[in-house]
C-alpha positions in Angstrom: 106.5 120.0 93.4 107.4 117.2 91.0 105.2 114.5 89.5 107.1 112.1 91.7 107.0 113.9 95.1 103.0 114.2 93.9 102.7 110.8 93.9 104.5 110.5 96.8 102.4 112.9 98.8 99.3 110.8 97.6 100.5 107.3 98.1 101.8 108.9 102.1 98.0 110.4 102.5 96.5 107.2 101.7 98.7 104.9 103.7 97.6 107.3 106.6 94.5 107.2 106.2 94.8 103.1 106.4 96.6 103.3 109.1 94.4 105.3 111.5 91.0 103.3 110.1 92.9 100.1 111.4 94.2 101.8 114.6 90.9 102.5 115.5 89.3 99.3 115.0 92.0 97.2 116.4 91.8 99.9 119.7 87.7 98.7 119.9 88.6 95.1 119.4 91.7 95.0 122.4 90.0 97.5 124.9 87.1 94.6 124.7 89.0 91.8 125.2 91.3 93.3 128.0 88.6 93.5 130.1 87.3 90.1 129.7 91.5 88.8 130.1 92.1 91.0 133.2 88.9 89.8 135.1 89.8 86.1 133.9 93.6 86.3 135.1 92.4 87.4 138.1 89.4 84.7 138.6 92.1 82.1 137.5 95.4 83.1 139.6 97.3 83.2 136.4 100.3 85.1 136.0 100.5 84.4 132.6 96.9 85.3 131.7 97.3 88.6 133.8 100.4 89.4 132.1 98.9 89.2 129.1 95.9 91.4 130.5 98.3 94.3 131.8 100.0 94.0 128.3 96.3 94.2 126.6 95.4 97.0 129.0 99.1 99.0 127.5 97.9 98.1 123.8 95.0 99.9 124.6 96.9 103.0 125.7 99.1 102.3 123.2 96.9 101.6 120.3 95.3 105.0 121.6 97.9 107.1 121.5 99.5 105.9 117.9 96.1 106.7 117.0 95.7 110.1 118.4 99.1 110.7 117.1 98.2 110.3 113.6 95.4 112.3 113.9 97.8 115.5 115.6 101.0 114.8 112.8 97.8 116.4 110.6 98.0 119.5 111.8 99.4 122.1 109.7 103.0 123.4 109.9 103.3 126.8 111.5 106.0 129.7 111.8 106.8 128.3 115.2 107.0 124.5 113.6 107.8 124.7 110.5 108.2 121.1 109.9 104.2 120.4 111.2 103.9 117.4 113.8 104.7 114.6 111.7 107.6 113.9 114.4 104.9 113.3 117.1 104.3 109.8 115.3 108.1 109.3 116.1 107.6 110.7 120.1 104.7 108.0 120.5 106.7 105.2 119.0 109.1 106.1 121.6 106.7 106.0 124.5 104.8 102.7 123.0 108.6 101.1 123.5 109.6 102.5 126.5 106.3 101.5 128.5 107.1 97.8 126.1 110.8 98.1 128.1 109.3 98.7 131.4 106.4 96.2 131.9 108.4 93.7 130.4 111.1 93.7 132.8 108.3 94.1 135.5 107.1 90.6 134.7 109.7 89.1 134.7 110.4 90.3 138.0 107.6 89.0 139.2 107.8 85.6 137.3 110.9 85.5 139.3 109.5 86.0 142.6 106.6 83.2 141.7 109.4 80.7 140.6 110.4 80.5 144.0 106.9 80.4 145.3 104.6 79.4 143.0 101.2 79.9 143.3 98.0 77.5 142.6 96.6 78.1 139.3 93.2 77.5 137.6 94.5 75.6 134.2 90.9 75.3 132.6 89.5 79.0 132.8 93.5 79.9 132.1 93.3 77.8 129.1 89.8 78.9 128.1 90.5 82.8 128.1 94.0 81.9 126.6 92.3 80.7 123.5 90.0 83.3 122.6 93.0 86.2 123.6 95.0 84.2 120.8 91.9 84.3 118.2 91.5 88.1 119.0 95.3 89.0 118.5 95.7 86.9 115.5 93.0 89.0 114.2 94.3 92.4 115.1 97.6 91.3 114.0 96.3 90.4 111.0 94.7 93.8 110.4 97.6 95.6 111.4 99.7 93.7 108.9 97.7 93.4 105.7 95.6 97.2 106.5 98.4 99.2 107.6 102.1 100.3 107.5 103.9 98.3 110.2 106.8 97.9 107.5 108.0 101.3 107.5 105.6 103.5 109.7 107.6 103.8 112.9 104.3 104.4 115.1 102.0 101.7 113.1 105.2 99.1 114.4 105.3 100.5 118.0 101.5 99.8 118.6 101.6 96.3 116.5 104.6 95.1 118.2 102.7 95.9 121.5 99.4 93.5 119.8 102.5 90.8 118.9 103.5 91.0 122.7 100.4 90.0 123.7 100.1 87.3 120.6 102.7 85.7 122.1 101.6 86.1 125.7 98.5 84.1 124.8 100.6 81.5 123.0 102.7 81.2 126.1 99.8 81.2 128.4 98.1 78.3 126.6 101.3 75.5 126.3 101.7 76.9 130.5 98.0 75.7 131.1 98.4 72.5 129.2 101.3 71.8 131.3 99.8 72.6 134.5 96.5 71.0 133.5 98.7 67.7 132.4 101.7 67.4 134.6 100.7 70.3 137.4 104.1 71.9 136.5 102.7 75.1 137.7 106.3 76.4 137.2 105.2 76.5 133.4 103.0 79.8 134.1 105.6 82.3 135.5 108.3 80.9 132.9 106.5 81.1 129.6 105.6 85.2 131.2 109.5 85.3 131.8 110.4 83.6 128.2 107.4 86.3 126.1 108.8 88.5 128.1 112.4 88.8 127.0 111.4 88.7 123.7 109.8 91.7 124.5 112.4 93.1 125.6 114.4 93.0 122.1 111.4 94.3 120.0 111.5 97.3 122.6 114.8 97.8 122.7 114.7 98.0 118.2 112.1 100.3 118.5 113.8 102.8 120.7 117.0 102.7 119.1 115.1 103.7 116.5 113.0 106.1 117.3 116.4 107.9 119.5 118.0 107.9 115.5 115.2 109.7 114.3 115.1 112.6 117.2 118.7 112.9 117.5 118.9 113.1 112.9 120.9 110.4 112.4 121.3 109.0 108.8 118.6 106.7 107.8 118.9 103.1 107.7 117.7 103.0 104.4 119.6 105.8 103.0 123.4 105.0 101.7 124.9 108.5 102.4 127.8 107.9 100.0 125.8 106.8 97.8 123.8 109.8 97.8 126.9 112.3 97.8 128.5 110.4 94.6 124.8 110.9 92.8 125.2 114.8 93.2 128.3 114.6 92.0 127.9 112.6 89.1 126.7 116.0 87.5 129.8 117.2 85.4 129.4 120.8 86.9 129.5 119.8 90.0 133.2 119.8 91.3 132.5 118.6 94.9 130.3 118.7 98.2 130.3 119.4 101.7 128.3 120.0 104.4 125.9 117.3 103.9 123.1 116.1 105.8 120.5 113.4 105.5 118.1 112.5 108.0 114.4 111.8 108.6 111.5 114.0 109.5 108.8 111.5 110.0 108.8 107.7 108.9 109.6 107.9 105.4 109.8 111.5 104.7 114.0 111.7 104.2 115.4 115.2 104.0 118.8 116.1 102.8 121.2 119.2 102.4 124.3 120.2 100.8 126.5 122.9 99.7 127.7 122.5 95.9 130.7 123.8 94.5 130.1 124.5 90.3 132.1 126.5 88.0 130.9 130.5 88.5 130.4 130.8 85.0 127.1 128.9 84.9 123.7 131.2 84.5 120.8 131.5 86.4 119.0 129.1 84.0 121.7 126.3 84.1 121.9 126.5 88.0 117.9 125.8 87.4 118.9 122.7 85.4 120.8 121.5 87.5 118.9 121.5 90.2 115.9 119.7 88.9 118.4 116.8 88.0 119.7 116.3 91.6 116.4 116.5 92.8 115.0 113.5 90.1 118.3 111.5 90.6 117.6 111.7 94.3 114.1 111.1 94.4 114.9 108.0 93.3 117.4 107.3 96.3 113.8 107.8 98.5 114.8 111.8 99.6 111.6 113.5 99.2 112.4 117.0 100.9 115.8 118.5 99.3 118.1 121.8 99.5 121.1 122.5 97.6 123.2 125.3 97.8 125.3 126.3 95.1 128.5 128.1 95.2 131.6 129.1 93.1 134.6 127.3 94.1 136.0 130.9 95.7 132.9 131.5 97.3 132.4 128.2 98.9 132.0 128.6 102.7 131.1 131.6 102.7 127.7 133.9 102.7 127.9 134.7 98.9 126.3 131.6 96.6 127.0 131.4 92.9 123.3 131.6 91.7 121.7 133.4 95.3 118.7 132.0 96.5 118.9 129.5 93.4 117.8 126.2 95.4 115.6 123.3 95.2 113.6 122.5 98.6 110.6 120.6 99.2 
C-alpha cells in the first residue's frame, strides 16, 4: 500500500469513528424527544406535531440502524465476501430512504383527508412542543453536520436527512400553530405536514437513486470516466484500453479495472513501473482500490498477459 492509500485508510478510520460517536449521541437525544412529541401530538390533536413524532420515532430506527451499520461494515472481509461489509452502510441508506418515501407519502395522505375535514386543534401545547422539537433538531443537525460525514458518507446523509425531515416538520408545525392560534385557520396544520412532506419526498427520492447506483456499480458521480481512461493512457507505453470499469464499493472507496495493451518487449521490472504510475496518477482522481491488466497488443483479449500476474490492486 502506498503512502497515499495509508493516509487514506487513516483519514476513512477516523471519519468513522466520528461518525458512529455522533450517531449514537444524536440516537439518545431523538429517542428522548420522540417520546415527549408523540405523547404531545396526541394530547394536542395535531397532525403536524404527530407527524413530526412518527418522523422522530423513524429517526430513531433510522439513526439506529446507520449506527449498527457502521459498526457491522467493520467486520473483516472473508473468502465468502471478499469485499467485507462496507456495502451494508449503502443497504441502510437505502432502507433510511425508502421508509423517508413511504411515511412521507402517508402524511400527506392523511393531510389530505383532514383538509376536507379538519379537526380541532390545541395551538398552545402544539406550539409549545413545536419549539423545543426545533431546539432539539437544530442541535442534532448541528452535530451531524460539523461531527460527521453527511457530505460524502451515503449512510451519515440517510439518517441526517431523516433529523432535517423532522427540522422542518417542527418549523412547519410552529408557523401552523401561530396561524391557528391567530386566525383559527386550522387548515394551516395538515398543509404545512403536506408542504414538509414533499420536500421529503425529493431528499428520498436523491438518496435512493443513489444508493440504487451504488448496488447496481454504476460510475461514480464524482469520477469523470474519460478522464480517468485518458490518465492511463497518458503513459507512452501504453497503446490503448478496454474493458474498463469504475464504480464504488462503499461511500468513497472507488474501485477501477482495466486491460492495458503495451508493447511486449517491456520486462518484468518496467511493467512494475508502470504500474506504480497509474496507480499515483489515479489516486489523485480519488480511486483508491485499482487492477490493471497488462497485455501485448496480440495477446489482448485473451488468457495470456504480457507480464502474468504483473498487477497493481488494492
Amino acid at each position: 500500500m502506498s503512502h497515499s492509500n495509508h493516509h487514506h485508510a487513516h483519514h476513512h478510520h477516523h471519519v468513522h469513528t466520528d461518525n458512529k460517536r455522533v450517531l449514537a449521541i444524536s440516537f439518545a437525544i431523538i429517542s428522548i424527544f420522540m417520546v415527549v412529541e408523540l405523547i404531545g401530538g396526541y394530547v394536542a390533536n395535531s397532525l403536524a406535531l404527530l407527524s413530526d413524532g412518527v418522523h422522530m420515532l423513524s429517526d430513531t430506527f433510522s439513526l439506529g440502524l446507520a449506527l449498527f451499520a457502521f459498526k457491522y461494515a467493520e467486520r473483516h472481509a472473508t473468502t465468502e465476501m471478499t469485499f467485507g461489509y462496507k456495502r451494508f452502510e449503502i443497504l441502510a441508506a437505502l432502507f433510511n430512504g425508502v421508509l423517508l418515501l413511504v411515511i412521507s407519502i402517508g402524511i400527506v395522505i392523511e393531510a389530505i383527508r383532514r383538509i376536507s375535514a379538519p379537526p380541532a386543534v390545541m395551538s398552545t401545547e402544539m406550539l409549545t412542543i413545536s419549539v423545543i422539537g426545533l431546539i432539539v433538531n437544530i442541535v442534532v443537525a448541528w452535530l451531524m453536520m460539523h461531527g460527521g460525514d453527511t457530505h460524502h458518507n451515503i449512510n451519515m446523509r440517510g439518517a441526517f436527512l431523516h433529523v432535517l425531515g423532522d427540522l422542518l416538520g417542527s418549523v412547519g408545525a410552529i408557523v401552523a400553530a401561530l396561524l391557528i392560534w391567530a386566525f383559527n385557520f386550522t387548515l394551516a396544520d395538515p398543509i404545512a405536514s403536506m408542504l414538509v412532506s414533499v420536500l421529503l419526498l425529493r431528499s428520498s427520492y436523491g438518496l435512493i437513486k443513489e444508493s440504487l447506483t451504488i448496488l447496481m456499480e454504476g460510475t461514480p458521480k464524482d469520477i469523470n470516466i474519460d478522464e480517468v481512461i485518458n490518465t492511463v493512457l497518458e503513459e507512452k507505453e501504453i497503446q490503448n484500453v478496454h474493458d474498463c470499469h469504475v464504480w464504488t464499493i462503499s461511500n468513497d472507496l472507488n474501485a477501477f479495472s482495466c486491460h492495458a495493451v503495451v508493447q511486449d518487449t517491456m520486462t518484468i521490472e518496467e511493467c512494475e513501473q508502470l504500474l506504480h504510475r497509474i496507480e499515483d496518477r489515479l489516486n489523485a482522481l480519488n480511486i483508491h482500490h485499482m487492477t490493471v491488466q497488462l497485455e501485448s497488443k496480440d495477446n489482448n483479449h485473451s488468457t495470456k498477459t504480457l507480464c502474468d500476474h504483473i498487477t497493481v490492486a488494492q
